[in-house]
KEGU-252081 format. One record per residue: x, y, z of N, C-alpha, C in turn; residue number from 1; residue in one letter. Coordinates in Angstrom, 3 decimals, m for minus. Example, Ala and Ser with C-alpha at 12.3 -4.5 7.8 and 13.67 -1.06 7.14 Angstrom:
# KEGU-252081
<site <13.190,m5.690,7.800>,<12.300,m4.500,7.800>,<13.200,m3.300,7.800>,1,A> <site <12.850,m2.250,7.080>,<13.670,m1.060,7.140>,<12.900,0.030,7.870>,2,S> 
//
This chain:
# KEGU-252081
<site <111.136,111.570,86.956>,<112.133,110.553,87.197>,<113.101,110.990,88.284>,1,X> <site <113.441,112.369,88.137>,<114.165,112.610,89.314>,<113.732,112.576,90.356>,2,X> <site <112.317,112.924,90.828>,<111.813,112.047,91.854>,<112.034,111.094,92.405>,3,X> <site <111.779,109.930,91.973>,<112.188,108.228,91.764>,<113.987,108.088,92.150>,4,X> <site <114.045,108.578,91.945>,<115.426,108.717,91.590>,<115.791,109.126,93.106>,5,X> <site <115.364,110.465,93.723>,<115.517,111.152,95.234>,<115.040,109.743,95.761>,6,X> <site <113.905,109.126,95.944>,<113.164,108.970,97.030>,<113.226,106.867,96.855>,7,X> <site <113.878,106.611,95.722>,<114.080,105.126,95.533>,<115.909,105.097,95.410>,8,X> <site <116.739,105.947,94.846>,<117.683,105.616,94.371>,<118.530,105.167,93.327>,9,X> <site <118.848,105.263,92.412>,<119.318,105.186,91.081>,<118.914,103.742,90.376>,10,X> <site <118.566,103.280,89.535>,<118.223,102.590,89.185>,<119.216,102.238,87.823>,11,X> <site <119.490,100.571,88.220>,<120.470,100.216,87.241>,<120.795,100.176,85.925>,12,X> <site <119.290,99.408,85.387>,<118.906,100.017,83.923>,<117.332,100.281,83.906>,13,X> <site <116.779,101.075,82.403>,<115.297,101.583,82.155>,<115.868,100.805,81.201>,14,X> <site <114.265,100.146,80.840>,<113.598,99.915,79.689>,<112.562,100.433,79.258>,15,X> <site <112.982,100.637,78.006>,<112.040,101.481,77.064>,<111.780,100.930,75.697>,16,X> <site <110.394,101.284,75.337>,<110.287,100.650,73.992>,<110.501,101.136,72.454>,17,X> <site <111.530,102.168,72.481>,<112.092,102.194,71.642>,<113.285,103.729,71.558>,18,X> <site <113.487,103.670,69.991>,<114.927,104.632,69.950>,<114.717,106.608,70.978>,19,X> <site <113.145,106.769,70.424>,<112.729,108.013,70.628>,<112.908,108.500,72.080>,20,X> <site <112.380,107.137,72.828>,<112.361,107.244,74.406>,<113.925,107.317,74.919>,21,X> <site <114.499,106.347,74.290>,<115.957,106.195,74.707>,<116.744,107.806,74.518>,22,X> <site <116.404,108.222,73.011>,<116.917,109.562,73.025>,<116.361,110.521,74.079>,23,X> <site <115.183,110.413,74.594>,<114.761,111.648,75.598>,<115.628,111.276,77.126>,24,X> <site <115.694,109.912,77.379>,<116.458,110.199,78.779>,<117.451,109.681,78.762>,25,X> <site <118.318,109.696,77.016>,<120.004,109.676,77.134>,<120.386,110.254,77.705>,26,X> <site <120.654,111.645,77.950>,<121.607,112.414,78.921>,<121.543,112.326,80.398>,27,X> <site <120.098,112.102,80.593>,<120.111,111.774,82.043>,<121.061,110.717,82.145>,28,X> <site <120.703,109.534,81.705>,<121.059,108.318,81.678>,<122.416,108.326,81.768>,29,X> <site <123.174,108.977,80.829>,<124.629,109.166,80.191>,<125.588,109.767,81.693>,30,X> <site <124.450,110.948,82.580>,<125.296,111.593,83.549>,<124.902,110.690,85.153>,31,X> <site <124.236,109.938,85.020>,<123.772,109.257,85.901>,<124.479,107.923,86.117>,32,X> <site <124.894,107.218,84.241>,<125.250,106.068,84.319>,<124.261,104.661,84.392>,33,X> <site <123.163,105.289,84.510>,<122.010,104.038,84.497>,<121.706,103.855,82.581>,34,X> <site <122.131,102.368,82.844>,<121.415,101.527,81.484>,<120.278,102.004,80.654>,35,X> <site <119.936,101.905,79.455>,<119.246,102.230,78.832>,<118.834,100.822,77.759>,36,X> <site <118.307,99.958,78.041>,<117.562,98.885,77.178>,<116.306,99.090,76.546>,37,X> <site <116.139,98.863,75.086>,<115.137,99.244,73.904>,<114.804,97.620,74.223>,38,X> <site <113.409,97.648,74.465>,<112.527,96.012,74.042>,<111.008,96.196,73.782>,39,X> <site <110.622,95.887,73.347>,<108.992,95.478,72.808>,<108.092,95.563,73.878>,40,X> <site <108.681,94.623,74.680>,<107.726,94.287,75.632>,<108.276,95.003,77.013>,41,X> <site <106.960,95.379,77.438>,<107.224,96.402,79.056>,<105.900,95.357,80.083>,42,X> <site <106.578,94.513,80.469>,<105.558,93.956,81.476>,<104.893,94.865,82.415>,43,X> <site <105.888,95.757,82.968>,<105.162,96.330,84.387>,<103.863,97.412,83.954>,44,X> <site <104.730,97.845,82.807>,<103.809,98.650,81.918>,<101.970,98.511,81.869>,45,X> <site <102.159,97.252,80.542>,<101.459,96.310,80.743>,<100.260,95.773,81.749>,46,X> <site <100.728,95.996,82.592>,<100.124,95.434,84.199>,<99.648,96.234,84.662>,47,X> <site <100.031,97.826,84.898>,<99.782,98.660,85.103>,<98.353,99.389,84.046>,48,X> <site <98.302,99.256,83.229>,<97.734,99.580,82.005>,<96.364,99.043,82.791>,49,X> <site <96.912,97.612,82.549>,<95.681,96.449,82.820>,<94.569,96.321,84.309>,50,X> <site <95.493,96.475,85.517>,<94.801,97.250,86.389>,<94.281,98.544,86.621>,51,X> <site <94.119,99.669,85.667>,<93.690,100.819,85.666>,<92.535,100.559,84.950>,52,X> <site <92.406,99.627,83.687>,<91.019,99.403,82.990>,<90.114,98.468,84.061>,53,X> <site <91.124,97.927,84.859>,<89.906,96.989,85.581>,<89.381,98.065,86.956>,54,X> <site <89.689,99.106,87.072>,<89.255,99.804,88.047>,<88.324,100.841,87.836>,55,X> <site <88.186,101.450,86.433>,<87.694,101.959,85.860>,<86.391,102.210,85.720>,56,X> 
//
């Protein structure tokens, strides 16, 4: 992420699908200031997922 982070620029909020994830990049998050949203659904995710089986 800190990658992403160098080479895109801070990003306003992550979504993640749930408490566990949120706890692993609270502190980043916390010293960074970028959002942290818990939801079900991860479209890009998703999409991503979905074009890797179709390439496969």
């Amino acid at each position: 992420m800190i990658d992403m982070f160098l080479n895109k620029g801070l990003l306003s909020e992550i979504h993640v699908r749930d408490e566990r994830m949120a706890a692993i990049l609270g502190d980043l998050c916390k010293k960074t200031g970028v959002k942290i949203r818990i939801t079900n659904v991860l479209p890009d995710v998703y999409f991503f997922i979905n074009e890797m089986d179709k390439n496969m």
